[in-house]
Jmol script that loads the backbone (N, CA, C; Angstrom):
load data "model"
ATOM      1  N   UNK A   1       0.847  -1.186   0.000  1.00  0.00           N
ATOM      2  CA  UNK A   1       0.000   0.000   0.000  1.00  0.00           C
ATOM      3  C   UNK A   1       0.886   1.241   0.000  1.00  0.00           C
ATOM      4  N   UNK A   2       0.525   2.415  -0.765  1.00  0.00           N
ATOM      5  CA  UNK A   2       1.717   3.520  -0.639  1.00  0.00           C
ATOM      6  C   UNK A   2       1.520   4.292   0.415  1.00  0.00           C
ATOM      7  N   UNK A   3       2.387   4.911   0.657  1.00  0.00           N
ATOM      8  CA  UNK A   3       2.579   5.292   1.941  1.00  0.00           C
ATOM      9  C   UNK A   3       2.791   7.329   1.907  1.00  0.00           C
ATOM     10  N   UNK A   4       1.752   7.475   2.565  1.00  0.00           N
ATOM     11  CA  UNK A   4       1.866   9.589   2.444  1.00  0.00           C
ATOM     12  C   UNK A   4       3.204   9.734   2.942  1.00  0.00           C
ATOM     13  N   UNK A   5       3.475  10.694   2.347  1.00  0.00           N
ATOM     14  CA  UNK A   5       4.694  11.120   3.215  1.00  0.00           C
ATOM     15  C   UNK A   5       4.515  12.937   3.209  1.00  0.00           C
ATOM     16  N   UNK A   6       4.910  13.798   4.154  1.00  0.00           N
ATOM     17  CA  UNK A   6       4.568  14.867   4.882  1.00  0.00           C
ATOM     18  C   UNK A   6       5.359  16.220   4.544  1.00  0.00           C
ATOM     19  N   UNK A   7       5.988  15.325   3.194  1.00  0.00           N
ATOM     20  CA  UNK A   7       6.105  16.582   1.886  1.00  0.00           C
ATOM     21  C   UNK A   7       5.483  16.781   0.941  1.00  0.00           C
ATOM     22  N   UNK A   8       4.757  15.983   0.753  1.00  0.00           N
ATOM     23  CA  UNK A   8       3.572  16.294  -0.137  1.00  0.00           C
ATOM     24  C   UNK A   8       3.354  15.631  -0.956  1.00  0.00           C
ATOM     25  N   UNK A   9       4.463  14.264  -1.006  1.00  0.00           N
ATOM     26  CA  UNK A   9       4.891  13.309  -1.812  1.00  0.00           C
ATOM     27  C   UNK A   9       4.427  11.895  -1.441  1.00  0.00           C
ATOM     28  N   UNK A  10       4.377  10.670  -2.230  1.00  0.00           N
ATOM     29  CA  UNK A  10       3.957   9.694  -2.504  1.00  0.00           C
ATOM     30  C   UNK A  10       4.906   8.698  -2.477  1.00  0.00           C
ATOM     31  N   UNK A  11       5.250   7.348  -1.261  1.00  0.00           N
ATOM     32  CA  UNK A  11       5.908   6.544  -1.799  1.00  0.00           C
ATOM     33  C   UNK A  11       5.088   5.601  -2.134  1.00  0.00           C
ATOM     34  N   UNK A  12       4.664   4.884  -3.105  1.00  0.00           N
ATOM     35  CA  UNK A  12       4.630   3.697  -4.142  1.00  0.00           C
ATOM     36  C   UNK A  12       4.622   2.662  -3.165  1.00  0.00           C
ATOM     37  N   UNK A  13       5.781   2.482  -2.671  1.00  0.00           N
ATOM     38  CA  UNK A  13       6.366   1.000  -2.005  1.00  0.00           C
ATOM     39  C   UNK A  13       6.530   0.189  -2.712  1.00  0.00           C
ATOM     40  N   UNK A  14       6.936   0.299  -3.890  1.00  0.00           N
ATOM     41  CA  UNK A  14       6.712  -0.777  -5.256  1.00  0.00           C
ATOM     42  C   UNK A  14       8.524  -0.214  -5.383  1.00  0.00           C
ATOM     43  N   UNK A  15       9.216  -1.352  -5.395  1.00  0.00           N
ATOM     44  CA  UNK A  15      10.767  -1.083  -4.912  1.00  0.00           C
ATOM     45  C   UNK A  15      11.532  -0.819  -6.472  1.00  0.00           C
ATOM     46  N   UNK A  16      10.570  -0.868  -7.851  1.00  0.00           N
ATOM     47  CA  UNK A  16      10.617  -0.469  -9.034  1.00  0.00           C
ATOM     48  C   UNK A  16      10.565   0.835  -9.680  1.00  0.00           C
ATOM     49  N   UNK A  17       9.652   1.696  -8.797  1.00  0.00           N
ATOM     50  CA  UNK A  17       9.217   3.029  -9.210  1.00  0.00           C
ATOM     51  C   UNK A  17       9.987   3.482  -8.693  1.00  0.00           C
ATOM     52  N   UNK A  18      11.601   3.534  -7.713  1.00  0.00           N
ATOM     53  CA  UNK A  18      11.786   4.766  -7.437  1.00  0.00           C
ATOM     54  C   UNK A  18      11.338   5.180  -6.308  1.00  0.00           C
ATOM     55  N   UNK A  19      11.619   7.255  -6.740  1.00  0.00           N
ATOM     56  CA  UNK A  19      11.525   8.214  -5.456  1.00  0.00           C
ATOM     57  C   UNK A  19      10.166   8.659  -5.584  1.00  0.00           C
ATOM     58  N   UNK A  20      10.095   9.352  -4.406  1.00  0.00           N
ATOM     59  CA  UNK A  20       8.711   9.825  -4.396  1.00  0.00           C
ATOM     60  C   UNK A  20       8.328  10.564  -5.457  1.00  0.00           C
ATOM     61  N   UNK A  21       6.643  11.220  -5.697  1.00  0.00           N
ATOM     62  CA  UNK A  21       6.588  11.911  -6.634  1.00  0.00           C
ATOM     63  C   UNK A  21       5.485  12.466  -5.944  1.00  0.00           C
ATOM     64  N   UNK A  22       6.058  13.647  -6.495  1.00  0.00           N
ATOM     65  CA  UNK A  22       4.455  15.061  -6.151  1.00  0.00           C
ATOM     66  C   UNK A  22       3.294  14.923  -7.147  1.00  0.00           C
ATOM     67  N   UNK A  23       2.196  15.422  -5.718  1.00  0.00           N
ATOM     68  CA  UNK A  23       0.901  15.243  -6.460  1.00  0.00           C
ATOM     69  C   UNK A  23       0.923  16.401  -7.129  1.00  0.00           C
ATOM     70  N   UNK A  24       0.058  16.626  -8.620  1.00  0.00           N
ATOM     71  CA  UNK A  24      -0.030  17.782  -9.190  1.00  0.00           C
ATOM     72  C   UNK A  24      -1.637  17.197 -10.345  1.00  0.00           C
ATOM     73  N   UNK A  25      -2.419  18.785 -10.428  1.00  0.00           N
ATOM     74  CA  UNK A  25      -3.933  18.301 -11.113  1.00  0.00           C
ATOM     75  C   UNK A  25      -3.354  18.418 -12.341  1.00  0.00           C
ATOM     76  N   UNK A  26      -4.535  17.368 -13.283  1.00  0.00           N
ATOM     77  CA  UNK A  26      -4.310  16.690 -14.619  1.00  0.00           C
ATOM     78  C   UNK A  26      -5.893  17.154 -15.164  1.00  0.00           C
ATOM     79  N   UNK A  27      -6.067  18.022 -16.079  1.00  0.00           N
ATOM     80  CA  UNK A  27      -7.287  17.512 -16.489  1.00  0.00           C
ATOM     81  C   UNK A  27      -7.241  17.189 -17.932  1.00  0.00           C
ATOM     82  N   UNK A  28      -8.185  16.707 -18.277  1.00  0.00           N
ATOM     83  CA  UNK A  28      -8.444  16.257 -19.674  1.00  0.00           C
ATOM     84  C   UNK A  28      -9.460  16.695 -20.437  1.00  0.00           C
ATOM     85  N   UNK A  29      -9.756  16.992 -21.471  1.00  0.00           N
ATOM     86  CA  UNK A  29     -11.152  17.188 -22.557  1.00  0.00           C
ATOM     87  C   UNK A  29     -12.114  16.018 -22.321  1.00  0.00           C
ATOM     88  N   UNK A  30     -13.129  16.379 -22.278  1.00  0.00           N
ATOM     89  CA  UNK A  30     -14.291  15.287 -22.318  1.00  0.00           C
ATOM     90  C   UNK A  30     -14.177  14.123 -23.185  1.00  0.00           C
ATOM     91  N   UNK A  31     -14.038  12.765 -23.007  1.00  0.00           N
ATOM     92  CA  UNK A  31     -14.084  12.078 -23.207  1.00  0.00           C
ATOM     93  C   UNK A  31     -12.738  11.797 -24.124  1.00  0.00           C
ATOM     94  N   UNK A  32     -11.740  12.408 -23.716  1.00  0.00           N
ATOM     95  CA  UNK A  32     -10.314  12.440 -23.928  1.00  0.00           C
ATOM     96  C   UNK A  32     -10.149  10.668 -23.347  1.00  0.00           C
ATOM     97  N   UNK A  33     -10.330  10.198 -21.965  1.00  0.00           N
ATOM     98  CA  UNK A  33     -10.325   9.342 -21.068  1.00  0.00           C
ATOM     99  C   UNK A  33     -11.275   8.812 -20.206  1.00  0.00           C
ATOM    100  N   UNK A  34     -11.511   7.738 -19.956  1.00  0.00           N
ATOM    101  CA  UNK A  34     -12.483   6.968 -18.972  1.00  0.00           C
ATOM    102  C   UNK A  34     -12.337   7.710 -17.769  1.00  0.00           C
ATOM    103  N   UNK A  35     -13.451   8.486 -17.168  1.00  0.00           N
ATOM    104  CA  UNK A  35     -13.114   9.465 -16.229  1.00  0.00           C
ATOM    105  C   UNK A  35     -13.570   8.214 -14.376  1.00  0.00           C
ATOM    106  N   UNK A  36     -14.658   6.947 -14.781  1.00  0.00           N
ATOM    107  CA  UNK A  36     -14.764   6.333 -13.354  1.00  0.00           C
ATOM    108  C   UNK A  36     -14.010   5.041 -13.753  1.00  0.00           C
ATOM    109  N   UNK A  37     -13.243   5.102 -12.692  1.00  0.00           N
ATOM    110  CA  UNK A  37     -12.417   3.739 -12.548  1.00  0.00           C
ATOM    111  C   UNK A  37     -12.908   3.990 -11.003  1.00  0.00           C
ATOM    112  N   UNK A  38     -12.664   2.506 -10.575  1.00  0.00           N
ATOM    113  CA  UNK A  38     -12.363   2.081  -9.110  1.00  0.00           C
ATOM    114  C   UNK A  38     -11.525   2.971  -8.081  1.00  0.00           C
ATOM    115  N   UNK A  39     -11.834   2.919  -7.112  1.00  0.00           N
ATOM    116  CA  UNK A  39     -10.650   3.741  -6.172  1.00  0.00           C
ATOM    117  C   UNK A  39      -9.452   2.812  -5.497  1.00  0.00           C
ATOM    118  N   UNK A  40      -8.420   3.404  -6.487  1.00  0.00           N
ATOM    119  CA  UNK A  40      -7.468   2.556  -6.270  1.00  0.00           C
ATOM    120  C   UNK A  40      -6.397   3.093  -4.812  1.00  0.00           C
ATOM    121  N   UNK A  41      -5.401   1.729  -4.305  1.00  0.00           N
ATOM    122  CA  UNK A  41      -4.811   1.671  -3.011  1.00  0.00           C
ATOM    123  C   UNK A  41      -4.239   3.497  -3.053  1.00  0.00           C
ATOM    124  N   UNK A  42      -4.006   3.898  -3.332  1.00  0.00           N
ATOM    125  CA  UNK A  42      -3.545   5.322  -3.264  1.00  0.00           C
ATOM    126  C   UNK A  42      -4.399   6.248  -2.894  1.00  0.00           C
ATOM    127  N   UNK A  43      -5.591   6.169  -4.086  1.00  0.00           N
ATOM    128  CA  UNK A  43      -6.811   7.073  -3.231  1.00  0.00           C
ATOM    129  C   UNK A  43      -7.359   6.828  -1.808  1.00  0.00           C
ATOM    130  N   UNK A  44      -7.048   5.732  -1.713  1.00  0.00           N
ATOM    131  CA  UNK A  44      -7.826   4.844  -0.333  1.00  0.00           C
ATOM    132  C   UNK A  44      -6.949   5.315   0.627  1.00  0.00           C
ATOM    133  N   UNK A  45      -5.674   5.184   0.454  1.00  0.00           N
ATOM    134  CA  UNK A  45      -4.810   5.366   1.272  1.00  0.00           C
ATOM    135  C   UNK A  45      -4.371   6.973   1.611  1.00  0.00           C
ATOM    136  N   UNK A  46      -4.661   8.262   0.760  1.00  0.00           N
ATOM    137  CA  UNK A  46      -5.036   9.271   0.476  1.00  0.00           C
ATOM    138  C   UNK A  46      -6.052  10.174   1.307  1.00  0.00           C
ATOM    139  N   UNK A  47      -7.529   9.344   0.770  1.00  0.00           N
ATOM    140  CA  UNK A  47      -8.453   9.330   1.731  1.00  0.00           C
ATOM    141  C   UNK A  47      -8.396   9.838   3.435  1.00  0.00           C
ATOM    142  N   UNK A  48      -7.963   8.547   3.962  1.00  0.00           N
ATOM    143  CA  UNK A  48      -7.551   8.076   5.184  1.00  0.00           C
ATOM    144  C   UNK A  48      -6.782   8.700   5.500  1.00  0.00           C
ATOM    145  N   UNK A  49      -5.494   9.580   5.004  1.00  0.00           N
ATOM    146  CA  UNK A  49      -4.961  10.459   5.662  1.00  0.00           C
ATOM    147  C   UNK A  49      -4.859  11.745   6.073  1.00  0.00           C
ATOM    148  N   UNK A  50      -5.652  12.028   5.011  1.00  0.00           N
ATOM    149  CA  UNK A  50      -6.795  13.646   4.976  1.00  0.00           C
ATOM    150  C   UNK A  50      -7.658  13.413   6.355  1.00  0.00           C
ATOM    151  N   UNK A  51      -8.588  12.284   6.139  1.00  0.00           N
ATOM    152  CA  UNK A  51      -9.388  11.833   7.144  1.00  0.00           C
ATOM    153  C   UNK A  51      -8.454  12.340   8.703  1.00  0.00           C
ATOM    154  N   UNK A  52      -7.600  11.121   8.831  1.00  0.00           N
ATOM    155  CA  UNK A  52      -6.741  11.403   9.876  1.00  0.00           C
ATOM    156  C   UNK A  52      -6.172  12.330  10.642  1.00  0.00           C
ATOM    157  N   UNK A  53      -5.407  13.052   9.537  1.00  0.00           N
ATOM    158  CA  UNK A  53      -4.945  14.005  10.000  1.00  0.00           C
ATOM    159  C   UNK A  53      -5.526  15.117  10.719  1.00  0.00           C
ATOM    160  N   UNK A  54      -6.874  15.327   9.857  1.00  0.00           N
ATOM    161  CA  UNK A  54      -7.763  15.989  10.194  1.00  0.00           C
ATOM    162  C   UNK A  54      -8.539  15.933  11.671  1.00  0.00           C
ATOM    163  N   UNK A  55      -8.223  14.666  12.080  1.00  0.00           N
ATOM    164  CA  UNK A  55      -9.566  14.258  13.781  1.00  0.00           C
ATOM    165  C   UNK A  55      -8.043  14.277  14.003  1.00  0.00           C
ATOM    166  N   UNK A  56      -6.589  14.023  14.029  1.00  0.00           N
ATOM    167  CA  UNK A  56      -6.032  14.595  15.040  1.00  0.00           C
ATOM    168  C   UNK A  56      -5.723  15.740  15.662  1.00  0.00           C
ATOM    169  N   UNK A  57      -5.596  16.718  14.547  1.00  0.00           N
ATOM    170  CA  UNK A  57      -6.033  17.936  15.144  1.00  0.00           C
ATOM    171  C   UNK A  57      -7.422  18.721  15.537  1.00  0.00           C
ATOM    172  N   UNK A  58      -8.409  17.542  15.866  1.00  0.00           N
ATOM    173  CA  UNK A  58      -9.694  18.083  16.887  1.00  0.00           C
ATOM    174  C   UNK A  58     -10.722  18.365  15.490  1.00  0.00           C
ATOM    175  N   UNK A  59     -10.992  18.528  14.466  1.00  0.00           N
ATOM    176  CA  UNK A  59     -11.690  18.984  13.436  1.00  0.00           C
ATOM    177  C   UNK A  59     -12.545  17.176  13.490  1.00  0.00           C
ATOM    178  N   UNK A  60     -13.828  18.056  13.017  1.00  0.00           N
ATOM    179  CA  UNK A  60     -15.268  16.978  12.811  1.00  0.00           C
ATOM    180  C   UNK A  60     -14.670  16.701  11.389  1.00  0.00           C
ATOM    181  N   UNK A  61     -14.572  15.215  11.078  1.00  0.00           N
ATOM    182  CA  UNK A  61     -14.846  14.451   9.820  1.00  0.00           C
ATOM    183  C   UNK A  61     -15.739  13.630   9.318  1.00  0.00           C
ATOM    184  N   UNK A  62     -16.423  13.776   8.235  1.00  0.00           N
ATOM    185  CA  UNK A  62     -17.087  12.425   7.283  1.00  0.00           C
ATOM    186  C   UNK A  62     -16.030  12.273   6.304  1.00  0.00           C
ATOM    187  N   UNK A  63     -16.454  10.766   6.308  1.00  0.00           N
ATOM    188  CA  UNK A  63     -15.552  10.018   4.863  1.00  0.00           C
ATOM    189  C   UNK A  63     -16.865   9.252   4.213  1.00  0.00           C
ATOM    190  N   UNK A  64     -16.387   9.805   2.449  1.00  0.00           N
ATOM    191  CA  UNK A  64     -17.473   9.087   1.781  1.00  0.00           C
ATOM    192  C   UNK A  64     -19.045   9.677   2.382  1.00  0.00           C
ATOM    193  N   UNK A  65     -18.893  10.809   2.366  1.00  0.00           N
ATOM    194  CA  UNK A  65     -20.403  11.409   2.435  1.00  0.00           C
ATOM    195  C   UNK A  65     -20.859  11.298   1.043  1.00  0.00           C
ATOM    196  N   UNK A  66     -22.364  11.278   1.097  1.00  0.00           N
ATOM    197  CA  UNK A  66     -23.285  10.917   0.404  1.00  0.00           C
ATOM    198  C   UNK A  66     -24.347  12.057   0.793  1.00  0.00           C
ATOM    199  N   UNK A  67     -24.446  13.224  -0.202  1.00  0.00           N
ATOM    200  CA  UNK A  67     -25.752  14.205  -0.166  1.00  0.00           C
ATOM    201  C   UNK A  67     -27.071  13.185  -0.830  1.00  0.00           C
ATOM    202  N   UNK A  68     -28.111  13.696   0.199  1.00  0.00           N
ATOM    203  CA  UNK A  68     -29.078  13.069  -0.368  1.00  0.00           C
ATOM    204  C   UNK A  68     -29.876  13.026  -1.905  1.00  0.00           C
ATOM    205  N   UNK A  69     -29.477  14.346  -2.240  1.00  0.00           N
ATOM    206  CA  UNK A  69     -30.351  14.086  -3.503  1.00  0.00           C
ATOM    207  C   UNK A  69     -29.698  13.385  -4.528  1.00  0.00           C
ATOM    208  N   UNK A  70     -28.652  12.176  -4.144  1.00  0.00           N
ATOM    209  CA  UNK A  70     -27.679  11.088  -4.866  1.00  0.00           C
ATOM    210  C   UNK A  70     -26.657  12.151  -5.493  1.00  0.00           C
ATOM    211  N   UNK A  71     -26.424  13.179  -6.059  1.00  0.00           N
ATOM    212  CA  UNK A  71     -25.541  13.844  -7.133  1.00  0.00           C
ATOM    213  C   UNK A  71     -24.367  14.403  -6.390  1.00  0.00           C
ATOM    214  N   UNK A  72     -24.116  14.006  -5.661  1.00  0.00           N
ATOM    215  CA  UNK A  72     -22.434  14.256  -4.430  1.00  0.00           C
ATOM    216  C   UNK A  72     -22.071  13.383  -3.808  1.00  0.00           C
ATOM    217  N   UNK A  73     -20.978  12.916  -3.707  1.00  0.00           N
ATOM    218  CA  UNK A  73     -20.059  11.545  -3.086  1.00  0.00           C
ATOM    219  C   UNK A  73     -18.971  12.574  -2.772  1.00  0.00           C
ATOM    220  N   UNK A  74     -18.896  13.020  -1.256  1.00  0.00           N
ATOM    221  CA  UNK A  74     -17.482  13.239  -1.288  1.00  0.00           C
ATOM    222  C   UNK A  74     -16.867  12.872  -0.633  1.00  0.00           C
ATOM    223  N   UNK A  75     -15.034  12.545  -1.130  1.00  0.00           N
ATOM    224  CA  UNK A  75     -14.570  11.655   0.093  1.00  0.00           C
ATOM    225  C   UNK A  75     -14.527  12.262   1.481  1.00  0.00           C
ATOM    226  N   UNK A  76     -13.582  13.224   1.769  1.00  0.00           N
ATOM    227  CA  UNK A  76     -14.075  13.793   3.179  1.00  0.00           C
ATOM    228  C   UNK A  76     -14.136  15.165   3.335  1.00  0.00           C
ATOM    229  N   UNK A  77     -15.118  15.145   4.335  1.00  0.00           N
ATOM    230  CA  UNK A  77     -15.353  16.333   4.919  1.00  0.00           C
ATOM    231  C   UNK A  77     -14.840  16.910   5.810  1.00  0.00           C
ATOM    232  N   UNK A  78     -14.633  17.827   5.924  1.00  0.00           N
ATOM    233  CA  UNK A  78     -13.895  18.454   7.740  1.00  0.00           C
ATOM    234  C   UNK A  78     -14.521  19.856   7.733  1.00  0.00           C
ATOM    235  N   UNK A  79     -14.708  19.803   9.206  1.00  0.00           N
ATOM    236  CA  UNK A  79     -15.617  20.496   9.546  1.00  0.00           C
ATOM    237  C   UNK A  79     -14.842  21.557  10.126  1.00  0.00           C
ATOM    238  N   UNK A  80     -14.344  23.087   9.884  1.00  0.00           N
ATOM    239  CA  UNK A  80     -13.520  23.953  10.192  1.00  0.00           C
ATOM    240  C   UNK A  80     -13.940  24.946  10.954  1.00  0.00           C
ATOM    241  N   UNK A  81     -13.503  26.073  11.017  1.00  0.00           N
ATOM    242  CA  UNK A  81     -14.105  27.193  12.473  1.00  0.00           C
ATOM    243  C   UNK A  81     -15.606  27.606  11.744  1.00  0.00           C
ATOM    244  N   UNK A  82     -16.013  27.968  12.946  1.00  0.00           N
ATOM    245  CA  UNK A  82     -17.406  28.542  12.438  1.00  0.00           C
ATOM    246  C   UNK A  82     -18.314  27.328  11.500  1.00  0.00           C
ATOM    247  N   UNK A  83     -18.103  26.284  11.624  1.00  0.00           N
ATOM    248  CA  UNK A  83     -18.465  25.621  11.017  1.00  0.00           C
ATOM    249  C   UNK A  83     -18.562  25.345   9.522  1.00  0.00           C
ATOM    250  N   UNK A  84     -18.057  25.765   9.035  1.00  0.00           N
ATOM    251  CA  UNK A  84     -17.502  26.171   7.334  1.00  0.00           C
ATOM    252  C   UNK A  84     -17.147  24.319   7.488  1.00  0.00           C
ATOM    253  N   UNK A  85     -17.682  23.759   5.995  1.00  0.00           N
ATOM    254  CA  UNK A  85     -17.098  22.426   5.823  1.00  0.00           C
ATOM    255  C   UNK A  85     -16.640  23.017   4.173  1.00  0.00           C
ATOM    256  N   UNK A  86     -15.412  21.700   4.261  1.00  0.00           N
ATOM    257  CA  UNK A  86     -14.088  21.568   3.432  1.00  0.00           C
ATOM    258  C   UNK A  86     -14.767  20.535   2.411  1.00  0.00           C
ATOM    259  N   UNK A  87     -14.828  20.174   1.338  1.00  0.00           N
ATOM    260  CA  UNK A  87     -14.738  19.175   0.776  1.00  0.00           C
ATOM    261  C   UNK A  87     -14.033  19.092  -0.128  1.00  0.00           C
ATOM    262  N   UNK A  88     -13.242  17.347   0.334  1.00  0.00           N
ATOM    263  CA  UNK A  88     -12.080  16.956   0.075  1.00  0.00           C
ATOM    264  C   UNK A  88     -12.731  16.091  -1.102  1.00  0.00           C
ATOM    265  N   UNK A  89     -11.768  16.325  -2.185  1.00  0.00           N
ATOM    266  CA  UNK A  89     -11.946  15.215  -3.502  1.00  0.00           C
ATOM    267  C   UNK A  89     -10.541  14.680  -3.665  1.00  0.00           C
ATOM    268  N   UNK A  90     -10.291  13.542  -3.858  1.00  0.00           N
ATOM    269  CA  UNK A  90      -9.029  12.811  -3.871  1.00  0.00           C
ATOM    270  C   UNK A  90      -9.510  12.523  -5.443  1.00  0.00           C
ATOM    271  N   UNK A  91      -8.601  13.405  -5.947  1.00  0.00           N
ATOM    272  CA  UNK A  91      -8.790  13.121  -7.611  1.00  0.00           C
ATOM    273  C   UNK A  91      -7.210  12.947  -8.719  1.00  0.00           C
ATOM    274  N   UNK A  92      -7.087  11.292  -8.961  1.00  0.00           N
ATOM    275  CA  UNK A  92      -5.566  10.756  -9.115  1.00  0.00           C
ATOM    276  C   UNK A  92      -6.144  10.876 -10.822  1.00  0.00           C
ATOM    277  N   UNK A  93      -7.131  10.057 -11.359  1.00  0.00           N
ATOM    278  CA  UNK A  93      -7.404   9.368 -12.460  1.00  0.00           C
ATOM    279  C   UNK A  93      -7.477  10.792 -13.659  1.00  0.00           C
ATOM    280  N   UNK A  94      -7.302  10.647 -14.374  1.00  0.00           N
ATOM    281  CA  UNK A  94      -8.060  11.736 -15.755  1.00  0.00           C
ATOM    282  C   UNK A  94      -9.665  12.345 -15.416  1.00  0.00           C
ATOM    283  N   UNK A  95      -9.590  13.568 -15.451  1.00  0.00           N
ATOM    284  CA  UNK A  95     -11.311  14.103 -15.243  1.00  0.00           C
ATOM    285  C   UNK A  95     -11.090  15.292 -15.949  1.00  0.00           C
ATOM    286  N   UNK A  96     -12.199  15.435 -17.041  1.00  0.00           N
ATOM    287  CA  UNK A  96     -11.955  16.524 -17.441  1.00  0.00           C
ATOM    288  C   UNK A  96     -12.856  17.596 -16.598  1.00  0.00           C
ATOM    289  N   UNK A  97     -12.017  19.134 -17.263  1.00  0.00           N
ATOM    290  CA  UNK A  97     -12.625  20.035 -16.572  1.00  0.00           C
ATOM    291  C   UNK A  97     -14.254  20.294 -16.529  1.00  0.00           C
ATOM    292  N   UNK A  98     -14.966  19.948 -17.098  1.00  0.00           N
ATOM    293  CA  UNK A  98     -16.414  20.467 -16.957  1.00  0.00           C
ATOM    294  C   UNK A  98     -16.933  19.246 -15.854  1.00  0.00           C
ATOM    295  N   UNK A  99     -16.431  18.514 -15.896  1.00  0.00           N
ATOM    296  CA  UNK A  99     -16.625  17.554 -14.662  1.00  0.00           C
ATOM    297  C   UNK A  99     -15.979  17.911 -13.152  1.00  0.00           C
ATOM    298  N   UNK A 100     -15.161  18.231 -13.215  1.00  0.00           N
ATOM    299  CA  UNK A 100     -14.681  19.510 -11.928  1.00  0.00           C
ATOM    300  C   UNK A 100     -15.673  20.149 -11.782  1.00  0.00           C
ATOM    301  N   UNK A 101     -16.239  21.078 -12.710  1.00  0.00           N
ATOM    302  CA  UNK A 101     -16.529  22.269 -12.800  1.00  0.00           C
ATOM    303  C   UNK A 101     -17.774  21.673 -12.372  1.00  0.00           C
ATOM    304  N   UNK A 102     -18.759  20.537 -12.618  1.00  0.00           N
ATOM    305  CA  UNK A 102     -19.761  20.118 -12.230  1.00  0.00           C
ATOM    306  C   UNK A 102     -19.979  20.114 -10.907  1.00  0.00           C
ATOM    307  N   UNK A 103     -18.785  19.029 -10.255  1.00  0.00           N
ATOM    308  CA  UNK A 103     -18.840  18.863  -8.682  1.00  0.00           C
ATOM    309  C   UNK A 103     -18.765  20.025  -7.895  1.00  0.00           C
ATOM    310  N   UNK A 104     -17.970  21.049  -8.546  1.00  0.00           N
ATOM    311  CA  UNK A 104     -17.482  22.350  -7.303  1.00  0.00           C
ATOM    312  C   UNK A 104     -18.853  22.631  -7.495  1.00  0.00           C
ATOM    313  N   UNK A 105     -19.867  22.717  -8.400  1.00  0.00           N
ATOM    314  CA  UNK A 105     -21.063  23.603  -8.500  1.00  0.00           C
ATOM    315  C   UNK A 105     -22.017  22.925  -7.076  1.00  0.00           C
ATOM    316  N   UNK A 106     -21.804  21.249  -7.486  1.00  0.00           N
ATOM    317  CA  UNK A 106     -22.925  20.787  -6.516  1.00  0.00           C
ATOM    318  C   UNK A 106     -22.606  21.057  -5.350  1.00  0.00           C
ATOM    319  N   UNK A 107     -20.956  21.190  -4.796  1.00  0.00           N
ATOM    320  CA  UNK A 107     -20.709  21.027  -3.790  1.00  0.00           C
ATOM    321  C   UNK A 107     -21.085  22.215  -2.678  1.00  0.00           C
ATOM    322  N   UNK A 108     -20.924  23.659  -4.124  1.00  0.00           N
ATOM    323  CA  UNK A 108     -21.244  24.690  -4.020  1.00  0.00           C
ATOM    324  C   UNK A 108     -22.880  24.717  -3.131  1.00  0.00           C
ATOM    325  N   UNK A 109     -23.306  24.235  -4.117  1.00  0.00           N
ATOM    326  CA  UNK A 109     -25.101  24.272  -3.722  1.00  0.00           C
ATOM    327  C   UNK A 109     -25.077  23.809  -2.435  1.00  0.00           C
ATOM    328  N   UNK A 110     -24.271  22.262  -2.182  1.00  0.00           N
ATOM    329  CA  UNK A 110     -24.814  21.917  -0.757  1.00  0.00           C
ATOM    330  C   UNK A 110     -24.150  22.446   0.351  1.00  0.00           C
ATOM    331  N   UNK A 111     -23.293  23.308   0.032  1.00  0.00           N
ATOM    332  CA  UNK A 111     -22.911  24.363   1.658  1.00  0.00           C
ATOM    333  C   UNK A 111     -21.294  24.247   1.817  1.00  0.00           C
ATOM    334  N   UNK A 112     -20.516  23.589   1.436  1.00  0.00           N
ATOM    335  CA  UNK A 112     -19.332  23.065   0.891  1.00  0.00           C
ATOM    336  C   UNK A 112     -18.596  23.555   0.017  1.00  0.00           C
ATOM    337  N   UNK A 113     -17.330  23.970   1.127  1.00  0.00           N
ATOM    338  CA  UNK A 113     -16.364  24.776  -0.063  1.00  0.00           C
ATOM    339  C   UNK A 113     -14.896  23.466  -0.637  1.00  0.00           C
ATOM    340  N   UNK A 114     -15.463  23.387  -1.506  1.00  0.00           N
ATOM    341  CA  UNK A 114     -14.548  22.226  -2.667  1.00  0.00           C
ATOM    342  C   UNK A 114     -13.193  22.459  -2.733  1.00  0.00           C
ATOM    343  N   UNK A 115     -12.638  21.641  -2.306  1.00  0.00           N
ATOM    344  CA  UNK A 115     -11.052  21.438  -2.735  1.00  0.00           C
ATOM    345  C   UNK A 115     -10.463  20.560  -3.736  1.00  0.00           C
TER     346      UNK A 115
END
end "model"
wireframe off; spacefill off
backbone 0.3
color backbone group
C-alpha cells in the first residue's frame, strides 16, 4: 500500500518506481479518457490520511459522504471554524474540466467549499 509522506509526496512501495513523486492536477477534454475507474490503493490510502490528519487535530470528519439528492459523493469532509465544511476530492485518475466544474457547483449548492 503507498505510503503519504509529509512533503507532499507519494511513496509507491513498489521497490521499481523509485523516489517519491508530487501530487499535481491533470485535467483532460471530455471524453479524452475513462473518467470512473475504481478507487485505487492510493486514493484509499489518500483518503484516510486527509481523514486522519484531520480528527487529530480536533476537526469533525465524514468520509465518503453521500448528499441526499444522490448527485455528491465526497470523500471527506472536515468540519472547520465557524463551522464552514471543506470538501475533500481525492482526484488521481483523468477528469476533465467540466466535470470539476460540475462537482465544485454541486458542492457549491450543498454548503461546501470544494477542494
Amino acid at each position: 500500500m503507498p505510503t503519504i509522506v509529509h512533503d507532499g509526496t507519494v511513496d509507491s512501495g513498489k521497490q521499481n518506481e523509485g523516489a517519491r513523486r508530487p501530487f499535481y492536477a491533470y485535467h483532460v477534454p471530455d471524453g479524452e479518457r475513462q473518467e470512473t475507474q475504481p478507487e485505487s490503493d492510493l486514493h484509499k490510502a489518500l483518503k484516510d490520511y486527509t481523514a486522519e490528519t484531520a480528527d487529530r487535530q480536533g476537526f469533525a470528519v465524514r468520509v465518503e459522504d453521500r448528499a441526499r439528492h444522490g448527485k455528491r459523493r465526497t470523500d471527506v469532509i472536515i468540519t472547520g471554524a465557524e463551522g464552514r465544511e471543506l470538501g475533500y476530492e481525492i482526484q488521481l485518475s483523468a477528469i476533465a474540466k467540466g466535470s470539476v466544474d460540475k462537482r465544485a457547483r454541486i458542492a457549491l449548492a450543498d454548503g461546501l467549499t470544494p477542494l
